[in-house]
C-alpha positions as CSV (number, residue, x, y, z in Angstrom):
1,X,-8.6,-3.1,-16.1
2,X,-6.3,-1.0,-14.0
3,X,-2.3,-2.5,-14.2
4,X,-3.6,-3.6,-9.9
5,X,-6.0,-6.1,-11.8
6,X,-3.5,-7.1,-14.1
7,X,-0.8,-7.7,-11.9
8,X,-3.3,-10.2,-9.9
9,X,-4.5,-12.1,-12.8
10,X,-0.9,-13.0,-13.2
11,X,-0.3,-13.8,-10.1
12,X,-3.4,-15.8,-10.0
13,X,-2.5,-17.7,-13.5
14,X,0.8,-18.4,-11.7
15,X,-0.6,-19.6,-8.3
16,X,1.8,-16.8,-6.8
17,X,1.2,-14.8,-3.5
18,X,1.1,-11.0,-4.0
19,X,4.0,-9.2,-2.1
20,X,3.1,-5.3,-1.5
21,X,5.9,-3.2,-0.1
22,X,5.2,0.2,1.8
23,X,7.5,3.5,1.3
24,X,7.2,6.8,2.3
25,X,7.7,9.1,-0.8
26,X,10.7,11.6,-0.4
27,X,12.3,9.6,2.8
28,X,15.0,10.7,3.5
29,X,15.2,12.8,0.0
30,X,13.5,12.9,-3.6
31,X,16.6,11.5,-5.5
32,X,17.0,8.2,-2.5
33,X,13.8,7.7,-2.5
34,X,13.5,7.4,-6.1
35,X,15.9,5.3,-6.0
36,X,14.9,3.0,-4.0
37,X,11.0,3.0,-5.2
38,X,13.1,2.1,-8.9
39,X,14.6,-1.1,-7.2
40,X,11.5,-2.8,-5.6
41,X,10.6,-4.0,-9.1
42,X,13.9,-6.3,-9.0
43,X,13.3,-7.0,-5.4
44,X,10.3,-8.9,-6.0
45,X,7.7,-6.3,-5.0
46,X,4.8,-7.2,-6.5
47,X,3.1,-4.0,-6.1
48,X,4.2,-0.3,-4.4
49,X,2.6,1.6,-2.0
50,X,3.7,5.3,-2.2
51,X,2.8,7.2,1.1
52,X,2.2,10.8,0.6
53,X,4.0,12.3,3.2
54,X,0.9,14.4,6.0
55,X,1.7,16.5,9.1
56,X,-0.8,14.5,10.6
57,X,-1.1,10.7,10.0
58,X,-3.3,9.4,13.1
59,X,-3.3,6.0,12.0
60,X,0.2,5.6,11.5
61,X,2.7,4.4,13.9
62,X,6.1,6.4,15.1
63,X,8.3,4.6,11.8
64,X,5.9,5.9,9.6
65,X,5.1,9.1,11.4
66,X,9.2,10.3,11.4
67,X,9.3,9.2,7.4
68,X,6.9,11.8,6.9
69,X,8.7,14.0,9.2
70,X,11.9,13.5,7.1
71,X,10.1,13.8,4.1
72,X,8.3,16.8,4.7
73,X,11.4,18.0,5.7
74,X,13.1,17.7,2.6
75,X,10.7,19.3,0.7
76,X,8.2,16.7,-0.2
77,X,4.9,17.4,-1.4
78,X,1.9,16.3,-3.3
79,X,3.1,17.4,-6.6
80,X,6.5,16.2,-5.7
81,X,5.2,12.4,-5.0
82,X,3.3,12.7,-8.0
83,X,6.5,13.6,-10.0
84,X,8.3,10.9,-8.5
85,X,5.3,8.3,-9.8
86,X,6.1,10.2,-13.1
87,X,10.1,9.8,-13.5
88,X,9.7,5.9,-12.1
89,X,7.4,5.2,-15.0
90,X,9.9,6.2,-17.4
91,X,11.5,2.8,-17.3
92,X,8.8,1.0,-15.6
93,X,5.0,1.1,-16.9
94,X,4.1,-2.4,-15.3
95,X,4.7,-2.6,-12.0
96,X,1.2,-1.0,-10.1
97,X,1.4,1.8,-7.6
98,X,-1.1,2.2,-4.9
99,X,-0.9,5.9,-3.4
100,X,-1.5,5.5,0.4
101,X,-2.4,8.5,2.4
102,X,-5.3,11.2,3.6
103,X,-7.8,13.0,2.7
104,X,-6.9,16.8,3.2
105,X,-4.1,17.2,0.7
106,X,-6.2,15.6,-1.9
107,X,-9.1,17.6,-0.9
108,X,-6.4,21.3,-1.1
109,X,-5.8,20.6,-4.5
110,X,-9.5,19.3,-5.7
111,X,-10.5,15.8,-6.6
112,X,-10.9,16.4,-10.0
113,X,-7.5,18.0,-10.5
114,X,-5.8,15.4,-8.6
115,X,-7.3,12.7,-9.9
116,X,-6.3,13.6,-13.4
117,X,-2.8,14.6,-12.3
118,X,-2.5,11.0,-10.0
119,X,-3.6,9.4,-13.8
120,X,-1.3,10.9,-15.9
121,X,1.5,10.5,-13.6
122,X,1.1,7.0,-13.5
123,X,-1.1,6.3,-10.0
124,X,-3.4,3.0,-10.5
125,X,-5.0,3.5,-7.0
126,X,-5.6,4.7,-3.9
127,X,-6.0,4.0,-0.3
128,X,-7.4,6.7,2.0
129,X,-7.5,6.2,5.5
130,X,-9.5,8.8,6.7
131,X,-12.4,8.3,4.0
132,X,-15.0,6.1,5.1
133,X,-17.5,3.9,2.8
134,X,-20.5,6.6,3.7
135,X,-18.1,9.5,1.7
136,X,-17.3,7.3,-1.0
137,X,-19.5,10.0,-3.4
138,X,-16.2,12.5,-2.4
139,X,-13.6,10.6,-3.3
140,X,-13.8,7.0,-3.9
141,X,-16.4,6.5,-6.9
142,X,-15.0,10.2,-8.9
143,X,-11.7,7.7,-8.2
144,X,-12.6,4.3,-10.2
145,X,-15.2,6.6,-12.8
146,X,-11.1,7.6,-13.7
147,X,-9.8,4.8,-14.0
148,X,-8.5,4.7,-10.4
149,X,-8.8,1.2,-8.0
150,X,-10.2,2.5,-4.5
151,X,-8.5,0.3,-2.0
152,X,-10.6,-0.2,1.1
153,X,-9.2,-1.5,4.7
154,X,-10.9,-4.0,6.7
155,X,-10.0,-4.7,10.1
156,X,-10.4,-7.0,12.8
157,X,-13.1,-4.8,14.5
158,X,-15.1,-4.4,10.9
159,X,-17.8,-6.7,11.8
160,X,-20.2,-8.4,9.4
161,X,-22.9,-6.0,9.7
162,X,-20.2,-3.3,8.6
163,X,-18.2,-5.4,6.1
164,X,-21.0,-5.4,2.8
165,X,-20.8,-1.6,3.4
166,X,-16.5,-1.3,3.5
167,X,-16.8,-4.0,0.5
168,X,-19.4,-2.2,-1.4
169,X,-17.4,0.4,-3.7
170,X,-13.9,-1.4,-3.2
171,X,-12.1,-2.4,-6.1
172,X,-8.1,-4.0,-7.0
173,X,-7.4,-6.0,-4.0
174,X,-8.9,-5.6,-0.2
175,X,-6.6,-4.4,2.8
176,X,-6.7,-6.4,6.0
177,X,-5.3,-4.8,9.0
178,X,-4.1,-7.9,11.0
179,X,-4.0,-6.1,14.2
180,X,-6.0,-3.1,16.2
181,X,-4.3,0.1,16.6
182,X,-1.2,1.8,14.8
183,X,1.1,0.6,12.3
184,X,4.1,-0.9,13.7
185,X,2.5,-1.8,17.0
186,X,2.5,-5.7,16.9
187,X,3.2,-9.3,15.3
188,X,0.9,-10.2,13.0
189,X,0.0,-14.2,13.2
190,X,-1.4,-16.3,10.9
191,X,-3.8,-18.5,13.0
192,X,-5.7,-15.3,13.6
193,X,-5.8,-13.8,10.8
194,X,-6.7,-16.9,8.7
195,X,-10.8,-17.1,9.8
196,X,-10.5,-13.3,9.2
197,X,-9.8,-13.4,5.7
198,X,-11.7,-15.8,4.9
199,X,-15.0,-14.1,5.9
200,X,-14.2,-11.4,3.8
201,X,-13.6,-13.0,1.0
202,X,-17.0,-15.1,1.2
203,X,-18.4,-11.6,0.5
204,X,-16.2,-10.3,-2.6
205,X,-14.0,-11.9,-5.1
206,X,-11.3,-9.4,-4.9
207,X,-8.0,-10.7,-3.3
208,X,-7.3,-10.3,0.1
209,X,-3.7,-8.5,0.9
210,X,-2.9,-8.3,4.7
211,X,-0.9,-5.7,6.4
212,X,0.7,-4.7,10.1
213,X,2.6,-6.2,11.9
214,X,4.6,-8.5,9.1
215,X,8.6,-8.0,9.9
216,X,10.5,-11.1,8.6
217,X,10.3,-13.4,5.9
218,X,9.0,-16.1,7.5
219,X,5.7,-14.1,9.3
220,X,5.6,-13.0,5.6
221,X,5.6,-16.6,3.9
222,X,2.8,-17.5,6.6
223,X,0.9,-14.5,6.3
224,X,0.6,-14.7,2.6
225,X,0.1,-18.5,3.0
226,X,-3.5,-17.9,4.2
227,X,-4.2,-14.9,2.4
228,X,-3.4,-13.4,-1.5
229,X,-0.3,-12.0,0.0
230,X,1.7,-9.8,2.4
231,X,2.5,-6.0,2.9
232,X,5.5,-4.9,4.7
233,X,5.8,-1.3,5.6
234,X,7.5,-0.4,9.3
235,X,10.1,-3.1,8.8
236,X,10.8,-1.6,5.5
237,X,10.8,2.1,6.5
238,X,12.6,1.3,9.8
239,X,16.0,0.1,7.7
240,X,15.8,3.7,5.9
241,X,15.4,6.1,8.2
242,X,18.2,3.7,10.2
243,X,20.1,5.5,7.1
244,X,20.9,2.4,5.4
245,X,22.2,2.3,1.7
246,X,19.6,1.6,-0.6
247,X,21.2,-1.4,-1.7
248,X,21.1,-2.5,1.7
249,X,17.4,-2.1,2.1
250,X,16.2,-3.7,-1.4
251,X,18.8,-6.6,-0.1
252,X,15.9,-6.8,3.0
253,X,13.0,-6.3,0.9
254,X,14.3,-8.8,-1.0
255,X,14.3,-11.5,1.7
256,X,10.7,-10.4,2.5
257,X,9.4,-11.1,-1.1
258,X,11.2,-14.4,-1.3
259,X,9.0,-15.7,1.7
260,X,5.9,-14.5,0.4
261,X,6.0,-16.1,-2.7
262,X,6.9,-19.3,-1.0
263,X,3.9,-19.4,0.1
């Protein structure tokens, strides 16, 4: 049991909706961002996602795209978003973090060194974009034979032929991509995602977290109203690279996390 499966089985025992929040690691600095990943806790995130900052994140959206500009900037790197993993468990060692990113800088420093470094700095899983279900003997099963949860994404062109296969080796909570294309892009609405996730989870008993296109509290109280819960990750890095004060921006996320679990 990874602290991702405990986290839900609380939820669950508390018929609560899951509220994920997205943050680029480093943006705009190590010591803000750490900061701010500190407060999500007390802002009702349920669980983080930690991007690791890449020079070239094809799936991501401009928002996301200029966070890792600005952190990459300021000096972030892989060992630096694993130390910041490391100093927020020093006064947090419930709260799970999900590392979201790609392949290549996992790949430079080797799987088996990073997987032991993401473990002992306090990673509980991973989502990797750019990894598909048919490489899962690179990355995704050395993952979970560590301990690691392997986060898979489904989206809404992951048909049912495909979706045993992205399901197969997936473990702590599927990832539904609301919309096609990059993050950012569009609204998210309920009434079409609801049939969605509910054919995936007739084939897995994982929950079912949705992401894109989520920007207020109330698409967030009605996307986590037919689902397990909501992520919120433009709308979130938007405020910062806007250079609001962290307490502004844990203020927002605060209002996100609110409608989520009012669903």
């Amino acid at each position: 049991m990874t602290r991702i499966d405990d986290k839900f089985a609380e939820l669950n025992a508390a018929k609560k909706k899951a509220f994920v929040a997205y943050v680029m690691a480093g943006d705009p600095d190590f010591e803000t961002s750490l900061e701010l990943v500190k407060g999500l806790p007390g802002a009702g995130v349920d669980v983080i996602e930690l991007g690791l900052p890449f020079t070239d994140p094809m799936a991501d959206g401009p928002t996301i795209q200029l966070a890792g500009q600005r952190a990459l900037e300021a000096g972030m790197t892989l060992s630096r978003t694993l130390e910041l993993a490391r100093k927020f468990r020093e006064t947090d060692n419930t709260t799970p973090i999900v590392l979201m990113g790609y392949y290549n800088p996992i790949y430079s420093r080797g799987v088996d060194t990073f997987l032991a470094d993401a473990k002992e700095a306090g990673i509980d899983g991973l989502i990797v974009v750019d990894l598909p279900p048919e490489e899962d003997t690179e990355l995704c099963i050395p993952a979970q034979d560590a301990g690691l949860n392997f986060i898979r994404l489904a989206t809404p062109t992951t048909d049912d032929k495909r979706l045993p296969r992205v399901l197969q080796n997936t473990s702590g909570f599927v990832y539904y991509v609301s919309i096609t294309g990059i993050t950012g892009a569009a609204e998210a609405q309920a009434e079409d995602v609801a049939p969605e996730v509910a054919r995936i989870k007739a084939g897995t008993d994982l929950p079912v977290i949705v992401g894109f296109g989520i920007n207020t509290p109330e698409r967030a109280e009605a996307i986590a109203g037919i689902s397990d819960g909501a992520v919120v990750g433009s709308a979130i890095v938007s405020k910062i690279g806007s250079g609001e004060p962290v307490s502004s921006v844990l203020e927002f996320v605060k209002s996100l996390s609110d409608g989520a679990h009012r669903a």
